[in-house]
C-alpha positions as CSV (number, residue, x, y, z in Angstrom):
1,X,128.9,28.7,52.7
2,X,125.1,28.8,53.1
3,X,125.3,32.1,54.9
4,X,127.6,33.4,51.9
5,X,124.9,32.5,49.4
6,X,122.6,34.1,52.1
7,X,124.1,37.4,52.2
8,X,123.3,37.4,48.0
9,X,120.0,35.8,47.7
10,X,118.5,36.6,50.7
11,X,118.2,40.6,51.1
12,X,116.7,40.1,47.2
13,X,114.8,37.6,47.5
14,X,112.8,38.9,50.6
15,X,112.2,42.3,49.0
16,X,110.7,40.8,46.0
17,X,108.5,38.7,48.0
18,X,107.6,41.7,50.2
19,X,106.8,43.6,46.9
20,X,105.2,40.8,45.3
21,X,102.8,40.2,47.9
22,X,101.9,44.3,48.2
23,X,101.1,44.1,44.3
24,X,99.1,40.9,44.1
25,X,97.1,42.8,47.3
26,X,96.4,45.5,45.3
27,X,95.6,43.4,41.9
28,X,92.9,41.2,44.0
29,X,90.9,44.9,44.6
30,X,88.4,44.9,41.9
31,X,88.8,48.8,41.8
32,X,92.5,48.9,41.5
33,X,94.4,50.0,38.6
34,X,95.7,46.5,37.1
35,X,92.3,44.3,38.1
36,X,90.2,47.2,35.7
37,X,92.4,46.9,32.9
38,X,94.0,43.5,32.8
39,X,92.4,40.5,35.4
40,X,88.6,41.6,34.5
41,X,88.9,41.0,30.9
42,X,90.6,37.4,32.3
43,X,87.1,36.7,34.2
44,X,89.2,36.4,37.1
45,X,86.7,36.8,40.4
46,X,88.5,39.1,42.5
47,X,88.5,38.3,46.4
48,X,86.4,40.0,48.1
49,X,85.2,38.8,51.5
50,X,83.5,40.9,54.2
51,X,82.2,40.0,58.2
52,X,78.9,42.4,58.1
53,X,77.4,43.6,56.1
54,X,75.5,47.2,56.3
55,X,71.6,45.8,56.4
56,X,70.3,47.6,52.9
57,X,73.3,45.6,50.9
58,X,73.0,43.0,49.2
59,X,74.6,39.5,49.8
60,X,76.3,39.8,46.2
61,X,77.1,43.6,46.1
62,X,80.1,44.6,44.6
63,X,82.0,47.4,45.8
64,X,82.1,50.8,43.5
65,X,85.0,52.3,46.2
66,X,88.6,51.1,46.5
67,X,88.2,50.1,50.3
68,X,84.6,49.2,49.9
69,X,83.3,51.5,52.1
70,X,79.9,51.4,50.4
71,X,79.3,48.1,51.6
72,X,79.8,48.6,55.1
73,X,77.1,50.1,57.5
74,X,79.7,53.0,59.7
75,X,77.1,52.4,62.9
76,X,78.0,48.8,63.2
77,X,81.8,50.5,64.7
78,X,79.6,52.6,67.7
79,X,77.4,49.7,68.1
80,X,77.4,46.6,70.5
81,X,75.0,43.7,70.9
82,X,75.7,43.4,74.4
83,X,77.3,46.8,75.8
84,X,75.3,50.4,75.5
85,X,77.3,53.5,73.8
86,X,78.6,54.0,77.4
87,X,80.3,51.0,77.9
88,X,82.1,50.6,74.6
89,X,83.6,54.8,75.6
90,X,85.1,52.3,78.4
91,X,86.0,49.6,76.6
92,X,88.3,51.4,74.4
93,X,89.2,53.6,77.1
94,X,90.4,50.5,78.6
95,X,92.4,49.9,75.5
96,X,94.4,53.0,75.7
97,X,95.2,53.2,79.5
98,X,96.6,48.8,78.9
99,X,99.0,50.5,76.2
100,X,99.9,53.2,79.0
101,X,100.3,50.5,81.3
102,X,102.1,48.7,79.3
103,X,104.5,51.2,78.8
104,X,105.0,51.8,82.2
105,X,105.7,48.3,83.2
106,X,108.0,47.8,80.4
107,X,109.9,51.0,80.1
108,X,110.3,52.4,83.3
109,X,110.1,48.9,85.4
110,X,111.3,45.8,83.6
111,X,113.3,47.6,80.8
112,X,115.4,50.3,82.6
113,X,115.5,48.2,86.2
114,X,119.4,46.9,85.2
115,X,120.3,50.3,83.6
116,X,121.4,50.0,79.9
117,X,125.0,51.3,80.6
118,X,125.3,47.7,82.2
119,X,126.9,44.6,80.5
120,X,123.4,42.9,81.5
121,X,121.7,45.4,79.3
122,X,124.3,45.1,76.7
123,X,124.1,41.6,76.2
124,X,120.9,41.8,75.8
125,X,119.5,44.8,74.0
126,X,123.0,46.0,72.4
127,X,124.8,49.0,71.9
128,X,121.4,50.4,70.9
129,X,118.8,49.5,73.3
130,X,115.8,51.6,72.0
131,X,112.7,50.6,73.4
132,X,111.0,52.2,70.0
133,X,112.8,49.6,67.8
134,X,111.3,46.3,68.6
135,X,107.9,45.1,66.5
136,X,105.9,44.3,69.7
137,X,106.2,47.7,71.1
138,X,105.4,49.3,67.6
139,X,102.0,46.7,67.9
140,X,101.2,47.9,71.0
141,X,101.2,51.2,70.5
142,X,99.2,50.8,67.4
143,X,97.1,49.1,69.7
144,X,96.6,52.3,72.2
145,X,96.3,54.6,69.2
146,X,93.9,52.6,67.6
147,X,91.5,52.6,71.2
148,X,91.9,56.3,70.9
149,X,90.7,56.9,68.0
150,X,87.5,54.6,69.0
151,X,87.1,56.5,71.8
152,X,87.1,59.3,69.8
153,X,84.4,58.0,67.6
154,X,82.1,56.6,70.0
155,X,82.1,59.9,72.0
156,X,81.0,61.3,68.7
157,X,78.3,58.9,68.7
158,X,77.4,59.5,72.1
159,X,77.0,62.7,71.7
160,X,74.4,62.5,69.0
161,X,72.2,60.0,70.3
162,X,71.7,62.6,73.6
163,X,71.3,65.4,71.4
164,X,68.4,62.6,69.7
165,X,67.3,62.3,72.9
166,X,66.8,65.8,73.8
167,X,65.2,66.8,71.0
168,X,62.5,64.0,71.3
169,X,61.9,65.6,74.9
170,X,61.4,68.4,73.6
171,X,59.0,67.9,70.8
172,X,57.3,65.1,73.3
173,X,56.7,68.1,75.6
174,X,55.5,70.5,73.1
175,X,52.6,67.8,72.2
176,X,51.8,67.4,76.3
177,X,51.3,71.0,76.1
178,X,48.7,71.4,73.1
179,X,47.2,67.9,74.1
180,X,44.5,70.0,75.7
181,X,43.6,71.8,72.7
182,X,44.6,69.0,70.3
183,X,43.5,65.7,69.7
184,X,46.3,63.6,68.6
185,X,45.6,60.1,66.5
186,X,48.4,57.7,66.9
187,X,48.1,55.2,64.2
188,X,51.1,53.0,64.7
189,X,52.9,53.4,68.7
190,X,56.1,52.0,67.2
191,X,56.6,53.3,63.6
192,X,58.7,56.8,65.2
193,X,61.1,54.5,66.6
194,X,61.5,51.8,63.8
195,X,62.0,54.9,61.4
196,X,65.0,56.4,62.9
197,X,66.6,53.0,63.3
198,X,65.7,52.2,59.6
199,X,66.6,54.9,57.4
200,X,69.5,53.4,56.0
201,X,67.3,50.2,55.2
202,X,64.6,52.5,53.7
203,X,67.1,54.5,51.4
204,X,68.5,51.1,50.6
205,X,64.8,50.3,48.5
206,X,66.6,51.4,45.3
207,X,70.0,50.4,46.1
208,X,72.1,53.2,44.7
209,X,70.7,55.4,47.1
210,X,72.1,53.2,50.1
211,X,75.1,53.5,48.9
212,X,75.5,56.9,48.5
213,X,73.9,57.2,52.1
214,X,76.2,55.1,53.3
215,X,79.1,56.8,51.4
216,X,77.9,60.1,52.7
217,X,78.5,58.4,56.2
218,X,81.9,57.2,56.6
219,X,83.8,60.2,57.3
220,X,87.6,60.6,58.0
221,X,87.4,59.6,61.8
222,X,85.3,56.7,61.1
223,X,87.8,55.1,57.9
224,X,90.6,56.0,60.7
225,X,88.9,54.3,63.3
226,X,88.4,50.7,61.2
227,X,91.1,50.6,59.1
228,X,93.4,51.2,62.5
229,X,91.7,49.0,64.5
230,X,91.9,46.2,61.8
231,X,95.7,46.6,61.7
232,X,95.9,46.9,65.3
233,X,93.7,43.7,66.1
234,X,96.0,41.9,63.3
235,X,99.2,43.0,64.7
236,X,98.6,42.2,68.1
237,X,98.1,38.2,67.3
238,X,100.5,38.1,64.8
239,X,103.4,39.3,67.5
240,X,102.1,36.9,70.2
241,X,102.4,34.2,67.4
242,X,105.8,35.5,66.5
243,X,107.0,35.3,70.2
244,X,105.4,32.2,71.7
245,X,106.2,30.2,68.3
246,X,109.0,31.6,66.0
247,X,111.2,32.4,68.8
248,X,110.3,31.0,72.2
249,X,108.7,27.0,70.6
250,X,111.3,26.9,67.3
251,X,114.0,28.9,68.1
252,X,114.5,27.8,71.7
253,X,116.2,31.4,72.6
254,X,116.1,32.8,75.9
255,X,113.2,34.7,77.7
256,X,112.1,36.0,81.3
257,X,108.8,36.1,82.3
258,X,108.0,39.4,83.3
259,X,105.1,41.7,83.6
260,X,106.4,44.0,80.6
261,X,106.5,40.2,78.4
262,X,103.1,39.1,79.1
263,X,101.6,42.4,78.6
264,X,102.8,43.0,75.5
265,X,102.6,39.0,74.5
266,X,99.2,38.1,76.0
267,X,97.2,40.5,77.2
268,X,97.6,43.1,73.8
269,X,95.5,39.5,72.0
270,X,93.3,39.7,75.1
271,X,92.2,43.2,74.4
272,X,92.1,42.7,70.3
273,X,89.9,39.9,71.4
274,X,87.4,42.2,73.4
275,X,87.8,45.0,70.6
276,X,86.5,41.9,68.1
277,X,84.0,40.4,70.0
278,X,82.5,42.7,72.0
279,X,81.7,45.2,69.0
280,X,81.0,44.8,65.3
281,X,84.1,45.8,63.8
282,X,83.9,44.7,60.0
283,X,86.7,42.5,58.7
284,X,87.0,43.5,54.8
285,X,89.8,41.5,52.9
286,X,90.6,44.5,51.1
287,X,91.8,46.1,54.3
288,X,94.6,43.4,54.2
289,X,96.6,45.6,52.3
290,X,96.9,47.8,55.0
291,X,98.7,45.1,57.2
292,X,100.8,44.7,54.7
293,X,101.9,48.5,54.8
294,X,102.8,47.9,57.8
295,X,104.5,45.4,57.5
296,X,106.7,46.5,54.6
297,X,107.6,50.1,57.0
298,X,108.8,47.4,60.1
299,X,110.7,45.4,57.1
300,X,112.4,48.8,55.7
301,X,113.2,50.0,59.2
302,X,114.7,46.9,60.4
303,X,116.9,46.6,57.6
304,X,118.0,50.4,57.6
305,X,118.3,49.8,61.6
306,X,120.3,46.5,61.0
307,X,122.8,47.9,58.4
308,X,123.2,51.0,60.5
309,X,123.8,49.7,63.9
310,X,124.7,45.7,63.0
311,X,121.7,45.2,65.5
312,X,119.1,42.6,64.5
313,X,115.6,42.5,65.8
314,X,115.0,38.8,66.9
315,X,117.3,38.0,65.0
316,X,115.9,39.0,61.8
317,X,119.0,39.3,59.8
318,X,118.1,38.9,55.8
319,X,121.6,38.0,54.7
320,X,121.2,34.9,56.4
321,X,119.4,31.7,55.4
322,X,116.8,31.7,58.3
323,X,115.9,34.7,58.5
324,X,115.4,35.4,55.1
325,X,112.8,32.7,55.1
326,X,111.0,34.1,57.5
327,X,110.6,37.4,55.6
328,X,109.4,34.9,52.5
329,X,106.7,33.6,54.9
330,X,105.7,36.4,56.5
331,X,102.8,37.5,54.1
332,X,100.8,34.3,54.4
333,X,101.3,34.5,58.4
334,X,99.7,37.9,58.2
335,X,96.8,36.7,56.2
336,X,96.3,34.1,58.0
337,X,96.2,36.0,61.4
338,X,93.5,38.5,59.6
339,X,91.8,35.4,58.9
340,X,91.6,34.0,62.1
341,X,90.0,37.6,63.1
342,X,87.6,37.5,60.1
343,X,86.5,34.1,61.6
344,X,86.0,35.7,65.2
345,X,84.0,37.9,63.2
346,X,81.8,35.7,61.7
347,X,80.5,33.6,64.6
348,X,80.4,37.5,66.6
349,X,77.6,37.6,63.6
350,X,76.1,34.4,64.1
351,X,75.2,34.8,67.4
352,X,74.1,38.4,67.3
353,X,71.7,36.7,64.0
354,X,70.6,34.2,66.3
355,X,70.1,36.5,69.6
356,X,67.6,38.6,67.4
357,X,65.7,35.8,66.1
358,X,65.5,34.6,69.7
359,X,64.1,37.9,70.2
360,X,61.7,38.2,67.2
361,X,60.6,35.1,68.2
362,X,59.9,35.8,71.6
363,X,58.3,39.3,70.5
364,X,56.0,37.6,67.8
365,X,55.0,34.5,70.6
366,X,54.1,37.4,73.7
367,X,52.5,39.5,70.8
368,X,50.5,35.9,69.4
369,X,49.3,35.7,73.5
370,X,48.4,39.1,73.4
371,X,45.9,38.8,70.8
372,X,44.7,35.4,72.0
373,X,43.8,37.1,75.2
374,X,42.2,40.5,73.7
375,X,40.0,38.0,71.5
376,X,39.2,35.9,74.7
377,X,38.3,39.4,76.2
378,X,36.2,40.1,73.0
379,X,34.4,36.5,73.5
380,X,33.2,37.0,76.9
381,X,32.2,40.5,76.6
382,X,30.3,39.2,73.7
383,X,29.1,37.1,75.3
384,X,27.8,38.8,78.6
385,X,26.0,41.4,75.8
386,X,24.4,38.2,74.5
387,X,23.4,37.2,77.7
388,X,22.1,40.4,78.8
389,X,20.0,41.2,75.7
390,X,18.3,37.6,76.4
391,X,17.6,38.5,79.9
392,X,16.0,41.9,78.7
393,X,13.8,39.8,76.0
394,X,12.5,37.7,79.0
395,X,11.6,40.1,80.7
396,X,9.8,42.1,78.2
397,X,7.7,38.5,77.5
398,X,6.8,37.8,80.9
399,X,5.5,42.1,81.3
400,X,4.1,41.5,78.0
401,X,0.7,39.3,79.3
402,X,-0.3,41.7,82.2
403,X,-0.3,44.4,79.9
404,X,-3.2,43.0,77.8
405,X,-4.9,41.9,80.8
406,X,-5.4,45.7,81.7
């Protein structure tokens, strides 16, 4: 009887909470449609909440874009506190060749190693076995496309700073060359260098130019490259979560532990954790809506593929009781999974705060014994002049009887 009542409330109820959470993720966007016109008159504070920060933005900011771009500082993607340009190209290299990996392992090892024309394969995967239709292998190849289009970005960013490089050869050798025949002042030995590493901050002195700058910045491949990666990060712990707890812990059903199953279960949150951690990928609350995107397409698909082939993926049919509450909770699992990240986030910023204050502070205490010891070096050569003008003046007083004498 409950699955009766099931089959009618439960393919409408979880496409109205599906829709309903999609619309209030696009009515919490200050710069959407509805908030504009309707929640801003209200007073209602829309929720906004961000991991870093570009350097020349305020604290309290608001956003003028829709994915509040302006706010975010496109170099903090191609930048690392603890890995050189270099290392991130392998880092997300090592991203996209796990996802090839993974692939091989699963597909032509673990998956095809019974054959699917055998009743082992057809108890378990179906009539339909695709490979292409299960959530965790959409994630983690979400995951290897999102690596790729790092790679793609830091390569960019590679590029330039050699071209940087080259060109400051170059105009360092053209001064070597005239130094004969020039005399160059240097005022300041470290202003060149602070410059190029503060323009941003210096076009940020009015604000709106910042922005703008910073507008001017993010381009298609960088939007790609942290929108994707923010999905792909997300993904990747919400289907470990899925596996280990929804189906393994509460449902109790039936697993083997195989290379393809902890690839795709524990190392793909293994290598979001690395993509987190190990470079400064902002966390923007307003690139939620994104996950729920993709969430929504899996949804759609797996109802289309569950009509059409009476195949359910985990289980996952909506005109029963269970797993229509699961399509009802599967919003706030999501955020909360993009939480968790925006967390990660956070303390990644904490200690790369604190690391540069450690290194400010050691800079300002080896630049405070610097000067100590250049005004030691000032005292002594003071006084040896002191000394040395006394030693003339005796001198001159002891000559100074004889010559009278005479």
């Amino acid at each position: 009887m409950a699955n009766e009542e099931a089959a009618v409330w439960g393919p409408l109820v979880s496409a109205l909470v599906i829709a309903l959470a999609n619309l209030i993720a696009w009515a919490a966007n200050e710069n959407s449609w509805i908030f504009r016109n309707f929640l801003k008159p209200l007073r209602v504070r829309p929720l906004l909440f961000i991991s870093n920060r570009a350097s020349c933005v305020g604290k309290h900011a608001r956003p003028t874009s829709y994915w509040a771009f302006d706010l975010l500082d496109p170099s903090h993607l191609v930048k690392s506190n603890c890995l050189s340009t270099p290392m991130l190209l392998v880092l997300h290299s090592l991203t996209f060749l796990y996802w090839v990996a993974t692939v091989i392992v699963d597909v032509a090892i673990e998956y095809y190693r019974v054959g699917c024309n055998s009743p082992s394969c057809g108890r378990r995967h179906g009539a339909y076995g695709e490979w292409a239709s299960y959530l965790t292998n959409w994630s983690i190849s979400l995951l290897g496309i999102a690596g790729l289009v790092a790679l793609a970005n830091t390569a960019r960013q590679l590029r330039r700073e050699r071209r940087q490089q080259q060109q400051q050869q170059q105009q360092h050798s053209q001064i070597a060359g005239t130094a004969a025949d020039t005399v160059v002042v240097v005022h300041d030995a470290g202003s060149s260098g602070a410059s190029s590493s503060s323009s941003i901050a210096g076009a940020g002195a009015g604000g709106i130019d910042c922005r703008q700058v910073l507008k001017e910045k993010w381009d298609c491949l960088s939007c790609c490259h942290c929108i994707i990666m923010e999905l792909a990060t997300t993904a990747a712990f919400f289907v470990s979560f899925w596996f280990w707890v929804g189906i393994v812990s509460l449902a109790r059903s039936a697993f083997s532990v195989n290379g393809g199953t902890m690839m795709a279960h524990v190392g793909n949150v293994v290598v979001a954790l690395l993509q987190v951690v190990l470079t400064r990928l902002p966390m923007v609350s307003y690139h939620f809506q994104v996950v729920l995107w993709y969430a929504t397409v899996y949804s759609l698909f797996l109802w289309v593929f569950g009509g059409a082939t009476d195949i359910w993926r985990y289980g996952l049919d909506f005109q029963q009781a269970r797993p229509a509450g699961v399509f009802i909770i599967l919003p706030a699992v999501l955020f909360v999974m993009f939480l968790l990240w925006y967390f990660a986030a956070l303390i990644r910023e904490g200690i790369i705060c604190a690391g540069r204050k450690a290194v400010d502070k050691h800079h300002e205490h080896k630049e405070q014994r610097h000067q100590q010891a250049e005004h030691r070096q000032q005292q002594h050569q003071q006084l040896q002049q002191q000394q040395a003008e006394q030693h003339g003046n005796s001198i001159l007083h002891t000559a100074a009887p004889h010559s009278n004498q005479v």
